[in-house]
DOLOMI-971213 format. One record per residue (C-alpha): x, y, z; residue in one letter. Coordinates in steps of 0.05 Angstrom, whole numbers, padded with zeros to 5 digits, always signed. Example, Ala and Ser with C-alpha at 12.3 -4.5 7.8 and 13.67 -1.06 7.14 Angstrom:
+00246-00090+00156a;+00273-00021+00143s;
END
This chain:
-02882+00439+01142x;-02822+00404+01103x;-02849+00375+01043x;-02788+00335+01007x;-02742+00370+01015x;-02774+00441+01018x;-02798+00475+01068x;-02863+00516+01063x;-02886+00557+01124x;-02944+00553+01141x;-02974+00628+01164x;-03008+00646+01231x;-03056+00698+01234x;-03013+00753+01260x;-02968+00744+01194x;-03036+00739+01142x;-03059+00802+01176x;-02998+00835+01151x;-02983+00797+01093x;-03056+00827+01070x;-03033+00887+01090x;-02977+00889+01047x;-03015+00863+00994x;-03066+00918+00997x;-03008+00969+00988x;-02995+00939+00925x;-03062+00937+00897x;-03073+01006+00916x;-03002+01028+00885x;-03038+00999+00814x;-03094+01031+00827x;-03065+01093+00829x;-03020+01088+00771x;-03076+01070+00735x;-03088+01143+00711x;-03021+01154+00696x;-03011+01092+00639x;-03028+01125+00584x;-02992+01151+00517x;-02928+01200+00527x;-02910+01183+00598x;-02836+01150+00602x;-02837+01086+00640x;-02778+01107+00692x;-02836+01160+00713x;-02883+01109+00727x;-02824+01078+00773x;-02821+01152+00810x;-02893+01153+00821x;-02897+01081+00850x;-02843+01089+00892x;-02871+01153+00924x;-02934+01115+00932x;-02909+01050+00960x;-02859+01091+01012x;-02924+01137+01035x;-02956+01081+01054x;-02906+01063+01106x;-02878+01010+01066x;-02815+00987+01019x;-02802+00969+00958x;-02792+00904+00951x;-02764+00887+00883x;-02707+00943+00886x;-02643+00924+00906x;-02671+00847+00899x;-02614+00805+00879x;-02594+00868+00842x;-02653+00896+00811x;-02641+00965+00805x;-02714+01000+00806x;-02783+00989+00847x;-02822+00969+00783x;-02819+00915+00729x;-02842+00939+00678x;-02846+00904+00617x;-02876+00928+00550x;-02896+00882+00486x;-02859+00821+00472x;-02818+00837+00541x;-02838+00782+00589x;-02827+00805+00656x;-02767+00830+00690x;-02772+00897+00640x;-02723+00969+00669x;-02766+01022+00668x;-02724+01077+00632x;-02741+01135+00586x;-02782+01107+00534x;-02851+01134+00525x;-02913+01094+00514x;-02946+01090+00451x;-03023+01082+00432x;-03028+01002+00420x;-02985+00981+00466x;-02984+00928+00523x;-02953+00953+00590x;-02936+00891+00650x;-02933+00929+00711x;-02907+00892+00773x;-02901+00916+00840x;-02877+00892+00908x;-02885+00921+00972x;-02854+00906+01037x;-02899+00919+01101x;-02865+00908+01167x;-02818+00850+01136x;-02884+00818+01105x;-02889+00828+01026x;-02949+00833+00975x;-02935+00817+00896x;-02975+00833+00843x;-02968+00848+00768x;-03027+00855+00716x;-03024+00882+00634x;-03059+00940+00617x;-03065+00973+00550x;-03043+01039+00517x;-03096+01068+00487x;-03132+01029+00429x;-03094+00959+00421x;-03101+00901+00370x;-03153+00845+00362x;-03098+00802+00376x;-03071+00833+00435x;-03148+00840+00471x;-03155+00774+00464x;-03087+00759+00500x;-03102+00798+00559x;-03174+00774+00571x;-03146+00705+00565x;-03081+00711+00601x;-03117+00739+00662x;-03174+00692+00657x;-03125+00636+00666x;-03108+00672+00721x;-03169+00656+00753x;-03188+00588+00727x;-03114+00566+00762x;-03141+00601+00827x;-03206+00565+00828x;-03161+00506+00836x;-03129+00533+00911x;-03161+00500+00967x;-03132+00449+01025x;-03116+00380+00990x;-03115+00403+00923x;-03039+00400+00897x;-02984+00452+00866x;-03000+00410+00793x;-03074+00419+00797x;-03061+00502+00789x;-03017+00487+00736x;-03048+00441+00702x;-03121+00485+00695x;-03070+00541+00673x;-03037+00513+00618x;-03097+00472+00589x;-03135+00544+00582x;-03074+00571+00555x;-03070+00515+00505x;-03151+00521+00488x;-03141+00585+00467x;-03075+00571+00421x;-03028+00620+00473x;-02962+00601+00491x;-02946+00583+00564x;-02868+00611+00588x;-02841+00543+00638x;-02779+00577+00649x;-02816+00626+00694x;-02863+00610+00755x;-02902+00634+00810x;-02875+00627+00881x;-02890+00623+00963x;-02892+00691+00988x;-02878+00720+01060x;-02818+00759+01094x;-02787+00733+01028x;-02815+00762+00964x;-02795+00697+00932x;-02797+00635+00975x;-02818+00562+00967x;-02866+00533+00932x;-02844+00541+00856x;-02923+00555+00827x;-02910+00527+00752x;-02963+00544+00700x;-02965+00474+00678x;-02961+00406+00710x;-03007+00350+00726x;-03066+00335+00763x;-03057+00315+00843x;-02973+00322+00836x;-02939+00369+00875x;-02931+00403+00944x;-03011+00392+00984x;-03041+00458+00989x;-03052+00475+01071x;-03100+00522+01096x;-03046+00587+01118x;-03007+00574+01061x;-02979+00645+01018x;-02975+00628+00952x;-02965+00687+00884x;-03002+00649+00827x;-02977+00681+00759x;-02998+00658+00690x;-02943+00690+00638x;-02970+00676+00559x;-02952+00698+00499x;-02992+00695+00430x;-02933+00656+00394x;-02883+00623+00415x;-02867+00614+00496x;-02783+00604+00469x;-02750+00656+00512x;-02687+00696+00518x;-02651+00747+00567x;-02632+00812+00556x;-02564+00838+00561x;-02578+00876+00619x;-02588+00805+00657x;-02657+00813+00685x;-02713+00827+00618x;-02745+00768+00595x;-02764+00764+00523x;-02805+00724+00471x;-02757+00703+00416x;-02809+00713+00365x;-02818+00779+00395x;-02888+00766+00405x;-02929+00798+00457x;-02941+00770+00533x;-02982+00790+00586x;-02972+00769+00658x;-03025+00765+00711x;-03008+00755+00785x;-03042+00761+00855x;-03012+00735+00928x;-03065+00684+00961x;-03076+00650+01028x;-03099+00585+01027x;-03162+00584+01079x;-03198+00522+01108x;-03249+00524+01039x;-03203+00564+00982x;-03165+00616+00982x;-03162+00696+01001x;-03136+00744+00950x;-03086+00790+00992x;-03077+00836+00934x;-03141+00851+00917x;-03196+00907+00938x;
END
């Protein structure tokens, strides 16, 4: 389907099987890490353990050697954004921890990322995370066929802007499907009934980034990190979806 000037593939049921099986491997690559994200482990060893995981389950990576990216994780901690090396810092009791992970399943991929905490975290920094990934789903309950790109981003950023969080434009959600990135953009703002139509088979990675201050952004100089200018916090919450004939499917769920 060529909407504009992009084109958005529409998936058969062949490719959703294995685009849910490729999401599957990534949900089950946090679940196991799960355990492991907790105070004193460095973050390149959570890298080691995913990648183990991800390759035993007959799949790739799909984030390393992406454009550049050096590892199999992003993993981004406090006022990082997304985009974060893992490397040999440790985590310490209050902090936030992004984790995202790609997988690549017979040249179909699955992307998710989701904020845990470390230990016992602020007030502040609770309420970030329940409402960062509750945005999450309020722009999901938007996906069915005839709804629009805007009407996800839209919901998103007027529950982002109820709860006095800041909402990062520079960064967006995406199609997903023997690319790890392809088209749609997914922005977390927009307005009602504007953008691409929404078509039952249609991959789509929905991911809300906030921050509790300011959404003003810069890069690190190693290119890729993302970071809040005020340096403070964000959390990022992201699932791949297939449209379906009354909603949507969440392919990196249980």
């Amino acid at each position: 389907m060529k909407v504009g000037e992009i084109m958005i593939t529409i998936r058969s049921e062949r490719e959703i099987d294995l685009l849910r099986k490729a999401g599957n491997i990534v949900y089950k690559t946090h679940q196991y890490l799960k355990p492991f994200i907790k105070e004193g482990i460095t973050t390149i060893k959570l890298n080691e353990l995913a990648e183990a995981f991800i390759l035993k389950n007959n799949a790739t990576p799909s984030f390393k050697g992406y454009e550049g990216f050096p590892y199999t994780l992003c993993i981004s901690l406090n006022d990082e954004v997304v985009h974060g090396f893992p490397s040999t810092r440790t985590l310490k009791n209050g902090d936030i921890i992004t984790i995202d992970i790609g997988a690549c399943y017979k040249g179909y991929h699955g992307d998710s990322a989701w904020t845990y905490q470390v230990g016992n975290i602020s007030k502040e920094n609770e309420l970030l995370l329940k409402h960062t990934e509750e945005s999450l789903n309020i722009g999901l309950q938007q996906v069915k066929p005839g709804n629009r790109i805007g009407d996800i981003g839209f919901a998103i950023s007027e529950y982002a802007k109820a709860h006095h969080l800041g909402v990062v434009k520079e960064l967006c959600g995406h199609g997903v499907g023997t690319n790890v990135h392809e088209s749609p953009d997914v922005p977390n703002y927009g307005k009602k009934g504007t953008g691409p139509l929404l078509r039952e088979g249609m991959v789509i990675a929905v991911e809300p980034m906030l921050t509790e201050g300011s959404p003003a952004i810069y890069i690190a100089d190693n290119d890729w990190t993302v970071i809040t200018q005020d340096h403070s916090c964000a959390a990022h919450y992201e699932h791949t979806i297939v449209v379906t004939k009354d909603g949507y499917e969440i392919l990196t769920g249980a």
